[in-house]
PDB file with SEQRES, HELIX, SHEET and CRYST1 records, atoms N, CA, C and O in Angstrom:
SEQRES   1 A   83  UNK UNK UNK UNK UNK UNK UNK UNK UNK UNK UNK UNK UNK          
SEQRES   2 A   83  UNK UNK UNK UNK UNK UNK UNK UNK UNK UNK UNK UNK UNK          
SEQRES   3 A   83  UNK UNK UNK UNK UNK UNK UNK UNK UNK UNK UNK UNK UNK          
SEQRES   4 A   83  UNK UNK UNK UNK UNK UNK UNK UNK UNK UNK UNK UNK UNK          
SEQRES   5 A   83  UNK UNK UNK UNK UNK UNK UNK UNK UNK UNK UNK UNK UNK          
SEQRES   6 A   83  UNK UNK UNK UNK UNK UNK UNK UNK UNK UNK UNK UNK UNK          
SEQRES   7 A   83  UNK UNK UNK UNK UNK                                          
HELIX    1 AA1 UNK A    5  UNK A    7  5                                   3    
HELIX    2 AA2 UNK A   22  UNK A   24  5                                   3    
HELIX    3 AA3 UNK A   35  UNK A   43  1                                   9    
HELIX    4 AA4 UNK A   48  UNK A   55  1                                   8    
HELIX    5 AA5 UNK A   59  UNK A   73  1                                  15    
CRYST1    1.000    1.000    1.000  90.00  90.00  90.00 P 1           1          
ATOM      1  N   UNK A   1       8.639 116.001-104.986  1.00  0.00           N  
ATOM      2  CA  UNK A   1       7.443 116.694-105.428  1.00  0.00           C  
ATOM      3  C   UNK A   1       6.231 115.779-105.203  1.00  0.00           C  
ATOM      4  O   UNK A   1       6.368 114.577-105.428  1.00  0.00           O  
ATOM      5  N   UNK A   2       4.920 116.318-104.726  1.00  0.00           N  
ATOM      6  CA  UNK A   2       3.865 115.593-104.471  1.00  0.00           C  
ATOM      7  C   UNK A   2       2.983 114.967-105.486  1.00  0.00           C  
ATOM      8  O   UNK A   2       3.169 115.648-106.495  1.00  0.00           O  
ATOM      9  N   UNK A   3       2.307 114.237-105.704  1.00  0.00           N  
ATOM     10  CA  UNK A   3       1.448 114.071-106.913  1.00  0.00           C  
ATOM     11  C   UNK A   3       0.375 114.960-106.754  1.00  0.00           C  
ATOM     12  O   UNK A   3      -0.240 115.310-105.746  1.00  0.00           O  
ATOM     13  N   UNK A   4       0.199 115.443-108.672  1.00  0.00           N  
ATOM     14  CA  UNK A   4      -0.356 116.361-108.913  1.00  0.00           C  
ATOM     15  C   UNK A   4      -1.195 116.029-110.414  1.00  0.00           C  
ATOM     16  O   UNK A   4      -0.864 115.696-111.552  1.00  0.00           O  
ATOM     17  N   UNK A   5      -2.501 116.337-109.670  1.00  0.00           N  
ATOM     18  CA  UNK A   5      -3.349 116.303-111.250  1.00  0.00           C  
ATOM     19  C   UNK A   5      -2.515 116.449-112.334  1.00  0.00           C  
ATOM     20  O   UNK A   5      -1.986 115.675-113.132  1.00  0.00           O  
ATOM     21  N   UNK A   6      -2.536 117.952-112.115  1.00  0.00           N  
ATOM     22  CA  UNK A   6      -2.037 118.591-113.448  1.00  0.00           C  
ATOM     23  C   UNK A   6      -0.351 118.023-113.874  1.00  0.00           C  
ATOM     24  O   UNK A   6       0.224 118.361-114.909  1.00  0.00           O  
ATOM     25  N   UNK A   7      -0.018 117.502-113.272  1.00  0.00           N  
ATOM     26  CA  UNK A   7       1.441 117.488-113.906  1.00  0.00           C  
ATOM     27  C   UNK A   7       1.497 115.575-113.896  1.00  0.00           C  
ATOM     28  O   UNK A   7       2.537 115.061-113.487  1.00  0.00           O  
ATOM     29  N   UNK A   8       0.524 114.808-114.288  1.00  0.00           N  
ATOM     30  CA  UNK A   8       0.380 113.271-114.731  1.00  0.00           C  
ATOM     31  C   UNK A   8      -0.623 113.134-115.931  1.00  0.00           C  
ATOM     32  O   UNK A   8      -1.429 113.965-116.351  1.00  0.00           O  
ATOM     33  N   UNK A   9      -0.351 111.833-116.378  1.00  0.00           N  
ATOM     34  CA  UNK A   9      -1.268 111.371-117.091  1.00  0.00           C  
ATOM     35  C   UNK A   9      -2.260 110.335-116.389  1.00  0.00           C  
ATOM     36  O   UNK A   9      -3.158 109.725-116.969  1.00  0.00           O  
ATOM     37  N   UNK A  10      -2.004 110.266-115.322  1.00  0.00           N  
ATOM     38  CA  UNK A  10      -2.930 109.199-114.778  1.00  0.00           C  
ATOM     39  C   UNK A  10      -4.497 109.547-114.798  1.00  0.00           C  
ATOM     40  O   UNK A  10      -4.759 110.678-114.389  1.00  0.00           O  
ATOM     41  N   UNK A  11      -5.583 108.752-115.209  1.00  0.00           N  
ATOM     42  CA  UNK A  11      -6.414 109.577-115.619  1.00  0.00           C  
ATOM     43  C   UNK A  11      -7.557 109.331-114.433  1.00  0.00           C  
ATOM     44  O   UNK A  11      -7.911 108.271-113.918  1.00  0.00           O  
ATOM     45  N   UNK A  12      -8.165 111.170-114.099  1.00  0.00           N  
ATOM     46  CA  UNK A  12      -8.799 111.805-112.750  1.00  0.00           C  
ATOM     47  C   UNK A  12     -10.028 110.791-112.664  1.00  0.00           C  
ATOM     48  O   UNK A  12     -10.122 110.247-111.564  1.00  0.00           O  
ATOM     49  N   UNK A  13     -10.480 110.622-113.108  1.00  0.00           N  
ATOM     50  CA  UNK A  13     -11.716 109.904-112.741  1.00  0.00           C  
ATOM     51  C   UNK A  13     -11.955 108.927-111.723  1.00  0.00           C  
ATOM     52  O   UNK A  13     -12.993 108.664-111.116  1.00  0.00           O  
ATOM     53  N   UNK A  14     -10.412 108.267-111.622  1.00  0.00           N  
ATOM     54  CA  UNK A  14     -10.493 107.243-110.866  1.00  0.00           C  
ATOM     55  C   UNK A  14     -10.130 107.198-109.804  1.00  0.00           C  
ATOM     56  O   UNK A  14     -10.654 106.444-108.984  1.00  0.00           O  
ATOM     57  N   UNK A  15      -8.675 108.351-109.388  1.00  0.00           N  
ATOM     58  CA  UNK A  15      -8.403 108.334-108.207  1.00  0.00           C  
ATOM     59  C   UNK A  15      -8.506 109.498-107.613  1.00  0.00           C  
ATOM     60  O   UNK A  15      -8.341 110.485-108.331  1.00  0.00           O  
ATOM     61  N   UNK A  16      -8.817 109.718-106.088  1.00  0.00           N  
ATOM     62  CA  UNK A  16      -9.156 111.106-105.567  1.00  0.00           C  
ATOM     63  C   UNK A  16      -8.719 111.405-104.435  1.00  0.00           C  
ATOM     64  O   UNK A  16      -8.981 110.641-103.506  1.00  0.00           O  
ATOM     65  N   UNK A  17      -7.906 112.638-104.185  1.00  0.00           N  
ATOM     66  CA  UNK A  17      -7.356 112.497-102.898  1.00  0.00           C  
ATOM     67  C   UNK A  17      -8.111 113.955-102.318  1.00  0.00           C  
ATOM     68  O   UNK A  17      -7.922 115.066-102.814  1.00  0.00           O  
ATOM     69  N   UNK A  18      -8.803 113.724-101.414  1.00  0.00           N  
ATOM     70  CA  UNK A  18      -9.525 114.739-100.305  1.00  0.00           C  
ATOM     71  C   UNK A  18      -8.903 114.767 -99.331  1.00  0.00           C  
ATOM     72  O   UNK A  18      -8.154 113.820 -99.091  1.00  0.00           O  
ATOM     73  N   UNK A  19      -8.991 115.772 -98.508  1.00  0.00           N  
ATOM     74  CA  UNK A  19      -8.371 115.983 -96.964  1.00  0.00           C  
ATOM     75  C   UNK A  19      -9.618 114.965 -96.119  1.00  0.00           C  
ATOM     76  O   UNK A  19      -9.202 114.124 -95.322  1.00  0.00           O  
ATOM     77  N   UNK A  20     -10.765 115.072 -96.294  1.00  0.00           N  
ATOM     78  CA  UNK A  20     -11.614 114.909 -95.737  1.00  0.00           C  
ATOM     79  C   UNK A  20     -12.221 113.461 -96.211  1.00  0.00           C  
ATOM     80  O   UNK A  20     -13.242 113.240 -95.559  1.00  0.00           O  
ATOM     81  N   UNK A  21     -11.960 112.518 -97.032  1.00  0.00           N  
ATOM     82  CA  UNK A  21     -11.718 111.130 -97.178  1.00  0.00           C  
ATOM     83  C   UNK A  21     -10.817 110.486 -96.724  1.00  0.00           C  
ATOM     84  O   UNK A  21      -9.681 110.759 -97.110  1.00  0.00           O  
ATOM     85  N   UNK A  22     -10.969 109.667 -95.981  1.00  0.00           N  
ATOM     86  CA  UNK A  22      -9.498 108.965 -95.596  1.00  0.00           C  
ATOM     87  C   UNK A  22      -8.452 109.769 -95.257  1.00  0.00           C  
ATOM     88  O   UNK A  22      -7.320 109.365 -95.520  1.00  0.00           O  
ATOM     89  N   UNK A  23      -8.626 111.016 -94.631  1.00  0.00           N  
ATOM     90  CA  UNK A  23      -7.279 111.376 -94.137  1.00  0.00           C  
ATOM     91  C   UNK A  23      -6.604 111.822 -95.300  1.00  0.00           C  
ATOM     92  O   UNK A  23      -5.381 111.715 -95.216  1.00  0.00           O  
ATOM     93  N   UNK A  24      -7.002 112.248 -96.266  1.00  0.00           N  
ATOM     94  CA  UNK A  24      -6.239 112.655 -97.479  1.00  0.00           C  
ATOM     95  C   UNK A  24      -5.375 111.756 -98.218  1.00  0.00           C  
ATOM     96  O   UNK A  24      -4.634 112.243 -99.073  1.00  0.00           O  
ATOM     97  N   UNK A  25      -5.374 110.607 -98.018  1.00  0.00           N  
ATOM     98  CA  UNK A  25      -5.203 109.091 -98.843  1.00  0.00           C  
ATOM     99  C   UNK A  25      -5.770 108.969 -99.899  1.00  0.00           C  
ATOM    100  O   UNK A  25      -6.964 109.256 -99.982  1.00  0.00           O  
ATOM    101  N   UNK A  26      -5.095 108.534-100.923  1.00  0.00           N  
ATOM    102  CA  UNK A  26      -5.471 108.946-102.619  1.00  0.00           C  
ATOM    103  C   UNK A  26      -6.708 107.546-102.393  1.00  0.00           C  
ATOM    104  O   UNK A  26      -6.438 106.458-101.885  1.00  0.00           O  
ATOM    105  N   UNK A  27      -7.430 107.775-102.680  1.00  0.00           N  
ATOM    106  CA  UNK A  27      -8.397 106.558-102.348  1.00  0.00           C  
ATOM    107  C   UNK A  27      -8.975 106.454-104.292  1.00  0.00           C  
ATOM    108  O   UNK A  27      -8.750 107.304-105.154  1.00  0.00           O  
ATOM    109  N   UNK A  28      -9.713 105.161-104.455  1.00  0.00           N  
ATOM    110  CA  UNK A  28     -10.905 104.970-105.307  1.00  0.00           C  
ATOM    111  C   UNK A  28     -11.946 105.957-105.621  1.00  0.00           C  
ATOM    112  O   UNK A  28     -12.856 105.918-104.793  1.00  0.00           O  
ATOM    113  N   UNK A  29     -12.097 106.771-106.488  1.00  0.00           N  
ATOM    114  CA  UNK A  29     -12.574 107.890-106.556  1.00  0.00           C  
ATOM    115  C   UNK A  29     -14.546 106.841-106.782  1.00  0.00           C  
ATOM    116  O   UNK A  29     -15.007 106.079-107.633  1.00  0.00           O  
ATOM    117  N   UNK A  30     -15.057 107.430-105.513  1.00  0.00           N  
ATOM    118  CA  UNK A  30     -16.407 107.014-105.386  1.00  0.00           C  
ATOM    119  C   UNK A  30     -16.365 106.398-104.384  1.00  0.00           C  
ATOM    120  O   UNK A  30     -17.422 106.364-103.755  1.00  0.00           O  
ATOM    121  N   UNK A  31     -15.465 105.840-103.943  1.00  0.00           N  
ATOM    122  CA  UNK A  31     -15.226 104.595-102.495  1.00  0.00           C  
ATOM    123  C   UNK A  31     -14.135 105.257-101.373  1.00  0.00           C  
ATOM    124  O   UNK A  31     -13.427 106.264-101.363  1.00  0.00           O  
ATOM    125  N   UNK A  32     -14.380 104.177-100.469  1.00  0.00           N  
ATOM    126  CA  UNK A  32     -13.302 104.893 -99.409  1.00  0.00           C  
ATOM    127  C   UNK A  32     -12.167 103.697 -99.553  1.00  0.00           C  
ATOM    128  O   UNK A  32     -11.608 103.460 -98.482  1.00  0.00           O  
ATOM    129  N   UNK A  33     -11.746 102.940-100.615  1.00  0.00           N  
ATOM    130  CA  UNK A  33     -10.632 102.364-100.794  1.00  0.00           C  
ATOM    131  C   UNK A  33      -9.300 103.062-101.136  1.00  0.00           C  
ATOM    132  O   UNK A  33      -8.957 103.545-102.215  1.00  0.00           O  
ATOM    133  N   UNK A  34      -8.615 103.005 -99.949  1.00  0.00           N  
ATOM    134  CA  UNK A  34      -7.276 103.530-100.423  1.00  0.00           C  
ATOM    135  C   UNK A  34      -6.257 102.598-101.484  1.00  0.00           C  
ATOM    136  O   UNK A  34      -6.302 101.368-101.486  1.00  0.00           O  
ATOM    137  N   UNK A  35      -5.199 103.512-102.511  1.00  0.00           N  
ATOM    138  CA  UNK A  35      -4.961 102.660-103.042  1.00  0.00           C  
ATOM    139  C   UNK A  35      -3.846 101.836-102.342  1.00  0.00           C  
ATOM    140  O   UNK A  35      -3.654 100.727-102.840  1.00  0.00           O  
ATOM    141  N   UNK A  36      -3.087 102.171-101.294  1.00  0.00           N  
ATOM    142  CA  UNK A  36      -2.528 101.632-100.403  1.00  0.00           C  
ATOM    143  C   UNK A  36      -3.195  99.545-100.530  1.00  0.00           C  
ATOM    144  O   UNK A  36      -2.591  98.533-100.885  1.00  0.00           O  
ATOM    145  N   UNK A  37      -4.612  99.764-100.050  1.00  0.00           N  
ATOM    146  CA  UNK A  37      -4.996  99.018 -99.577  1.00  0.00           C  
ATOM    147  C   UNK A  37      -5.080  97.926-101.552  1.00  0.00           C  
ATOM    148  O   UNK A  37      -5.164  96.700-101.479  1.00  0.00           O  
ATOM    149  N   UNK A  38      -5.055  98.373-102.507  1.00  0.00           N  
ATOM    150  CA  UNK A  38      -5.443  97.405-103.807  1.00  0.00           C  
ATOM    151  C   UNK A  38      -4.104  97.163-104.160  1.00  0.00           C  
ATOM    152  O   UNK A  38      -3.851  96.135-104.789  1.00  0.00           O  
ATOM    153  N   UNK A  39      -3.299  97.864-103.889  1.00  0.00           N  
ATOM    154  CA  UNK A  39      -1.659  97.659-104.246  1.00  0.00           C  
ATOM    155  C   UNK A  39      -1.080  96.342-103.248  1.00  0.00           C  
ATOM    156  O   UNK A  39      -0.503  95.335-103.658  1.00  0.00           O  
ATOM    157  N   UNK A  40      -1.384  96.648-101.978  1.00  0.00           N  
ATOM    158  CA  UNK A  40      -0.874  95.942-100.894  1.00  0.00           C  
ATOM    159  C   UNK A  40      -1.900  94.259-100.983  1.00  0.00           C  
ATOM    160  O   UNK A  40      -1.385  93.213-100.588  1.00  0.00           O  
ATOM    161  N   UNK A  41      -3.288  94.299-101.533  1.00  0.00           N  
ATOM    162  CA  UNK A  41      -3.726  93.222-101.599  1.00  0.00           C  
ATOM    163  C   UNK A  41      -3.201  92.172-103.024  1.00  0.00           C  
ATOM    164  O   UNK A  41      -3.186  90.958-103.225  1.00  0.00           O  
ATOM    165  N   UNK A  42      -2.825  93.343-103.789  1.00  0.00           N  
ATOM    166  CA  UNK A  42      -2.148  92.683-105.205  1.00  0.00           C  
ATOM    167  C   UNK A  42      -0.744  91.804-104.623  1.00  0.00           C  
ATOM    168  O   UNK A  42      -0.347  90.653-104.800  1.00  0.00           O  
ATOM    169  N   UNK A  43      -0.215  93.019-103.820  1.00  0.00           N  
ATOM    170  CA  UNK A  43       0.911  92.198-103.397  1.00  0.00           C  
ATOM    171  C   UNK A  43       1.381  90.972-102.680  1.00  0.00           C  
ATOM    172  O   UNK A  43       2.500  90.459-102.649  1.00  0.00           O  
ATOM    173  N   UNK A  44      -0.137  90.505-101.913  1.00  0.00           N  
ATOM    174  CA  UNK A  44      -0.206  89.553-100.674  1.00  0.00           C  
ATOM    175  C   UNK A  44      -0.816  88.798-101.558  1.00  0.00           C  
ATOM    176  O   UNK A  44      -1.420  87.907-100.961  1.00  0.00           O  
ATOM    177  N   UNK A  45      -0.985  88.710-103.024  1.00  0.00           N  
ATOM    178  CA  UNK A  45      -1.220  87.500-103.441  1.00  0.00           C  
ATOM    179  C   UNK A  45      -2.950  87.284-103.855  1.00  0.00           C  
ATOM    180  O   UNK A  45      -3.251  86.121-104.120  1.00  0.00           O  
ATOM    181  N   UNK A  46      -3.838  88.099-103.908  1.00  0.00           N  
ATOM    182  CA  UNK A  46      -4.741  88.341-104.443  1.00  0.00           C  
ATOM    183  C   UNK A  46      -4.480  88.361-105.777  1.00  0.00           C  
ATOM    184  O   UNK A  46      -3.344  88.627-106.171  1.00  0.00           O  
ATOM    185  N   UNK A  47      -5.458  88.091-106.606  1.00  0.00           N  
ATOM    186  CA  UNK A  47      -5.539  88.252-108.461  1.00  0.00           C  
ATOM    187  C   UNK A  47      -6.399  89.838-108.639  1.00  0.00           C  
ATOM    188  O   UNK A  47      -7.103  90.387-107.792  1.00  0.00           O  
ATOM    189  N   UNK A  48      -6.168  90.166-109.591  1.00  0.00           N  
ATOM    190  CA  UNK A  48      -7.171  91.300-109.933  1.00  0.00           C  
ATOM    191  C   UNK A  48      -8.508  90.765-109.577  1.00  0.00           C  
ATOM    192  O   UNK A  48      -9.168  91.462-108.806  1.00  0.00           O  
ATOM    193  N   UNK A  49      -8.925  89.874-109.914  1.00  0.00           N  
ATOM    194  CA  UNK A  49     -10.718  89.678-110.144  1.00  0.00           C  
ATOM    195  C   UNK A  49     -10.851  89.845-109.154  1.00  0.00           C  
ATOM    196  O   UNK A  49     -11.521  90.822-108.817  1.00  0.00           O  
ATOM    197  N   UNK A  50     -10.032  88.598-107.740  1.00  0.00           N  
ATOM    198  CA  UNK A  50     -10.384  88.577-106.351  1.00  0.00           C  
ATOM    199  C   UNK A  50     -10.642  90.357-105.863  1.00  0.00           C  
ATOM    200  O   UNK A  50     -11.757  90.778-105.557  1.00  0.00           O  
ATOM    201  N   UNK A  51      -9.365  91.242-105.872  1.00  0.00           N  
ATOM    202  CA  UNK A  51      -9.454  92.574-105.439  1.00  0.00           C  
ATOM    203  C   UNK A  51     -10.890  93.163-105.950  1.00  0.00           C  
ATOM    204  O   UNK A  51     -11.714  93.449-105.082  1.00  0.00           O  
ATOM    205  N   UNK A  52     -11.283  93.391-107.576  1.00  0.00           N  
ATOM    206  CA  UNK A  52     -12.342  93.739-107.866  1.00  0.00           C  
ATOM    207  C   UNK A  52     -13.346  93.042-107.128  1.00  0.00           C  
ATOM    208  O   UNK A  52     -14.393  93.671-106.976  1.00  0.00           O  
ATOM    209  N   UNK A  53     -13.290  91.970-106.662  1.00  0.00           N  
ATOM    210  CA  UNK A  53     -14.838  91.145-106.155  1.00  0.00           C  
ATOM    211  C   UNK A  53     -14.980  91.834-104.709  1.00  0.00           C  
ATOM    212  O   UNK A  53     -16.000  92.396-104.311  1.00  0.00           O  
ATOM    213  N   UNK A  54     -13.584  91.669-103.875  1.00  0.00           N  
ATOM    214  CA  UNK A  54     -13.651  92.098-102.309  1.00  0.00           C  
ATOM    215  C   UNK A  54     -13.921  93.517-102.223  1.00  0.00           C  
ATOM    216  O   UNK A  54     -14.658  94.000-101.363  1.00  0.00           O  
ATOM    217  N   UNK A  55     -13.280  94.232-103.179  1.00  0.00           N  
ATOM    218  CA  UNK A  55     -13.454  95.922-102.715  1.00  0.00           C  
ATOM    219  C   UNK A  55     -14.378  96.315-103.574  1.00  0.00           C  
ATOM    220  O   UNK A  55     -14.352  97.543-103.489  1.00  0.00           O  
ATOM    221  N   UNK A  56     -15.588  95.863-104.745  1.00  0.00           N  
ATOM    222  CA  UNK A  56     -16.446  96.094-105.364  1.00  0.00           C  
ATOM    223  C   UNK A  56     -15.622  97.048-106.566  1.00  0.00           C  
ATOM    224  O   UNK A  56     -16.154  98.105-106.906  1.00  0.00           O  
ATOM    225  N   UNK A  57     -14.462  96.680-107.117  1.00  0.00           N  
ATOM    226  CA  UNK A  57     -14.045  97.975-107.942  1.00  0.00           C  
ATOM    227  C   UNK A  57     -14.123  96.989-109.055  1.00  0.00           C  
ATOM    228  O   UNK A  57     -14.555  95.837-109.014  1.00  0.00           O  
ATOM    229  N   UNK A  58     -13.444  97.895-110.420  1.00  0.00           N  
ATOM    230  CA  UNK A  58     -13.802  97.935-111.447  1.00  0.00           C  
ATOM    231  C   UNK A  58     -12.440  97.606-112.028  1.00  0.00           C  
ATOM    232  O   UNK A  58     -11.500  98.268-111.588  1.00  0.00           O  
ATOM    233  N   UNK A  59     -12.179  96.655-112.980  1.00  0.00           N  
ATOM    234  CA  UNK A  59     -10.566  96.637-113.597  1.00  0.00           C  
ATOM    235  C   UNK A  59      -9.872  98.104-113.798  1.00  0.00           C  
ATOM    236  O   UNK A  59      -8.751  98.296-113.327  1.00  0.00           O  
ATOM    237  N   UNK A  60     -10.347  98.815-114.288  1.00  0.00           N  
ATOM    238  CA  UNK A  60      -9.862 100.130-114.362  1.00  0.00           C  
ATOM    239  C   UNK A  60      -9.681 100.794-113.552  1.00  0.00           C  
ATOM    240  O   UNK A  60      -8.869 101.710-113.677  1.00  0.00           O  
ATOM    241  N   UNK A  61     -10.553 100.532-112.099  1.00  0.00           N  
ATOM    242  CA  UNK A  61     -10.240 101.028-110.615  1.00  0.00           C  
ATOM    243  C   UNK A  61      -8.815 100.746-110.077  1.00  0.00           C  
ATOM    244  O   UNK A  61      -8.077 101.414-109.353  1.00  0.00           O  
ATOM    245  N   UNK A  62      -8.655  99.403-110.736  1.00  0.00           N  
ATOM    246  CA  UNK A  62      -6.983  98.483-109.953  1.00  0.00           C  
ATOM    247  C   UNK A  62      -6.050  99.029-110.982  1.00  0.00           C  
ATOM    248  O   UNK A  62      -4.938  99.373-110.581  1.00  0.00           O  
ATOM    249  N   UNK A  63      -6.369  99.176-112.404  1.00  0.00           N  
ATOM    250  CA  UNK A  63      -5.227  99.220-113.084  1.00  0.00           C  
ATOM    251  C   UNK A  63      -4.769 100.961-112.830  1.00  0.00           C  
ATOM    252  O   UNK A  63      -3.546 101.090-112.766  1.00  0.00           O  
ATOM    253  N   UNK A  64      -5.452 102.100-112.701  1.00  0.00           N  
ATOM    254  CA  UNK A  64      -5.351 103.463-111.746  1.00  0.00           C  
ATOM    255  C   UNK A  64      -4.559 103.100-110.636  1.00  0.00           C  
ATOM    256  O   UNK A  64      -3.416 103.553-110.571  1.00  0.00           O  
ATOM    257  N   UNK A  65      -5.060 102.223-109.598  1.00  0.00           N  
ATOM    258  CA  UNK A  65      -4.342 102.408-108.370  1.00  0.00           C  
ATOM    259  C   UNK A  65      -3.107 102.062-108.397  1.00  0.00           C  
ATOM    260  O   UNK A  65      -2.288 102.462-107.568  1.00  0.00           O  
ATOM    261  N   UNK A  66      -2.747 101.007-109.689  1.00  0.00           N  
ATOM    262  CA  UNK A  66      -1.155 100.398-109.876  1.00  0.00           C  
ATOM    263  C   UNK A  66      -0.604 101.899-110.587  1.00  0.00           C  
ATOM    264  O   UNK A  66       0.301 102.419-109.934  1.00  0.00           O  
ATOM    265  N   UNK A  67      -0.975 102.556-111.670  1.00  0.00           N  
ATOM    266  CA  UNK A  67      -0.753 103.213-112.378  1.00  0.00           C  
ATOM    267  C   UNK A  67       0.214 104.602-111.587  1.00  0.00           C  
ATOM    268  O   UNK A  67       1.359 104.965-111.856  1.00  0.00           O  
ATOM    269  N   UNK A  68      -1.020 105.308-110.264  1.00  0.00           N  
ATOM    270  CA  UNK A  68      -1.030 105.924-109.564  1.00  0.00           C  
ATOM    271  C   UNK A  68       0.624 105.353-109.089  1.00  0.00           C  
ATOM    272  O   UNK A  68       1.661 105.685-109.663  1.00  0.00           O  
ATOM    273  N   UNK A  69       0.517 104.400-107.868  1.00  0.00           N  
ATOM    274  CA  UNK A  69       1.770 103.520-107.011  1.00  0.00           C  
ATOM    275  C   UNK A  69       3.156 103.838-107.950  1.00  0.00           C  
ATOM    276  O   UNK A  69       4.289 104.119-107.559  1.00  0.00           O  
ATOM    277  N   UNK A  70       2.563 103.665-109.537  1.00  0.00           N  
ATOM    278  CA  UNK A  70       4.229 103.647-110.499  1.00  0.00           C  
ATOM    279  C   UNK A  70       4.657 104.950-110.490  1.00  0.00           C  
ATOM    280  O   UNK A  70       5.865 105.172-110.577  1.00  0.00           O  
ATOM    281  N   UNK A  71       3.485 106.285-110.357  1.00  0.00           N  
ATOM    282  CA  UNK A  71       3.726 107.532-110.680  1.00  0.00           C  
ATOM    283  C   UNK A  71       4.529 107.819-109.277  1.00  0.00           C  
ATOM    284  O   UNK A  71       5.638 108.349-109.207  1.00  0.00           O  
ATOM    285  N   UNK A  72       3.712 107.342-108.142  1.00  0.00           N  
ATOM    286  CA  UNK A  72       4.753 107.980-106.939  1.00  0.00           C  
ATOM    287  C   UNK A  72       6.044 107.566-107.180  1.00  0.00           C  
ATOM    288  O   UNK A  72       6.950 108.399-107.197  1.00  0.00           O  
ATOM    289  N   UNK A  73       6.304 106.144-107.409  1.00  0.00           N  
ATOM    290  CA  UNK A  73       7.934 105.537-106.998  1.00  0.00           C  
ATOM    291  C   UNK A  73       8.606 106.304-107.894  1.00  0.00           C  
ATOM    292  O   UNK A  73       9.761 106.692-107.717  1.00  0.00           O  
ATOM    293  N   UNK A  74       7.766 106.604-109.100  1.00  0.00           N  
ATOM    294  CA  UNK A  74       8.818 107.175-109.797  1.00  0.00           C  
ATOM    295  C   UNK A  74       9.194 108.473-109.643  1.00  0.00           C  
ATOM    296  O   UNK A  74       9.726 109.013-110.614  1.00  0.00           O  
ATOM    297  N   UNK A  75       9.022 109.160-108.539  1.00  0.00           N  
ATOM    298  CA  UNK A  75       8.792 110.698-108.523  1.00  0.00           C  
ATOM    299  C   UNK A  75       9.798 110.826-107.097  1.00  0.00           C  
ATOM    300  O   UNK A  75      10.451 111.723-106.562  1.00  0.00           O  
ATOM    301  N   UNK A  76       9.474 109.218-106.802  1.00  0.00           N  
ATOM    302  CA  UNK A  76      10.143 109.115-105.105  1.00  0.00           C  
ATOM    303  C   UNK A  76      11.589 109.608-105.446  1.00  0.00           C  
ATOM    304  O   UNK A  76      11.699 109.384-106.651  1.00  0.00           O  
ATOM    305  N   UNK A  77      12.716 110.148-105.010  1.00  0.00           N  
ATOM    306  CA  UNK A  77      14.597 109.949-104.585  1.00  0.00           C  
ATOM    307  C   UNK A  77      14.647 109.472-103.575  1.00  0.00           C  
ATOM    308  O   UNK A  77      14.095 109.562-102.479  1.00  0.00           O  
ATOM    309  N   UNK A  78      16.046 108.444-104.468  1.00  0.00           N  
ATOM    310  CA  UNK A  78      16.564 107.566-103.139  1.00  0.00           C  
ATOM    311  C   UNK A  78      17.705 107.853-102.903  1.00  0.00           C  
ATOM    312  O   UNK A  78      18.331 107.846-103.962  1.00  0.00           O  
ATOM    313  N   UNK A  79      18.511 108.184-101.819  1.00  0.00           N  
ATOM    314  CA  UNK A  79      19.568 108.614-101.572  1.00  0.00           C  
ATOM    315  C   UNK A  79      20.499 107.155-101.333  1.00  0.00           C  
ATOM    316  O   UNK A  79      20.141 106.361-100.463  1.00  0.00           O  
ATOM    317  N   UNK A  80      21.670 106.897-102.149  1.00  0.00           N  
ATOM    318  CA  UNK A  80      22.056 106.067-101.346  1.00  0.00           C  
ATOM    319  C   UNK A  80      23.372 106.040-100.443  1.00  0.00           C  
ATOM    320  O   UNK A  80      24.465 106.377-100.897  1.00  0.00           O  
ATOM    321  N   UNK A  81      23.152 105.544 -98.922  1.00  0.00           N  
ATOM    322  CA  UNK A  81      24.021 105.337 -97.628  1.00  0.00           C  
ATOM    323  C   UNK A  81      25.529 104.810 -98.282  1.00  0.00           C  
ATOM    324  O   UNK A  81      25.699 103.933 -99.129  1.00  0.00           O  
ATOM    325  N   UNK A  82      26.541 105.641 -97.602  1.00  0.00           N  
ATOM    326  CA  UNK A  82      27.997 104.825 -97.885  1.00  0.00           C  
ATOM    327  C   UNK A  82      27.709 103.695 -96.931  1.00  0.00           C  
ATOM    328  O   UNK A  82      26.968 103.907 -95.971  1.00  0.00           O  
ATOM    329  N   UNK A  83      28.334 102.315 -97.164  1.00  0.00           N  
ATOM    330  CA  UNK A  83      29.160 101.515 -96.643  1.00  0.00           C  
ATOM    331  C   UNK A  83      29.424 101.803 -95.232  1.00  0.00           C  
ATOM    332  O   UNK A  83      30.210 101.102 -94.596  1.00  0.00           O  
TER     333      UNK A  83                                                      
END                                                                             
C-alpha cells in the first residue's frame, strides 16, 4: 500500500508529495528537498545540524523526513527467498 495522508500520523505540514515537484518524490514541504536526499545524508554521516545548515531545513523538517522513511519500511513486505 502507498503512503497516504489520511491513513498516518505523520504530520502534513512538512512533507509533500506532488506529481509536479520532483517527479512526485515526497520532498520538504516548501523546498525541493527530497526526503531521499536528508535520510541518505543522515546516513553518510552528516549530524542533524550539518543537514539543517546544508539543505536550509528546520529540526522538524529532518525529524518528518526520518518519521516519513519509518512509515514506508514499515508498510514495505519482504518476501523471504528459500536457500
Amino acid at each position: 500500500m502507498a503512503w497516504d495522508y489520511t491513513e498516518t500520523m505523520i504530520d502534513k505540514k512538512h512533507i509533500m508529495i506532488d506529481p509536479d515537484v520532483m517527479g512526485g518524490k515526497p520532498v520538504i514541504k516548501g523546498t525541493r528537498v527530497p526526503v531521499q536526499v536528508v535520510v541518505g545524508a543522515l546516513a553518510g554521516g552528516m549530524s542533524v545540524t550539518e543537514v539543517c545548515k546544508e539543505y536550509r531545513l528546520r529540526l522538524e523538517d529532518v525529524q518528518a523526513a526520518l518519521a516519513y522513511a519509518a512509515e514506508v519500511l514499515a508498510e514495505e513486505k519482504v518476501h523471504a527467498l528459500p536457500h
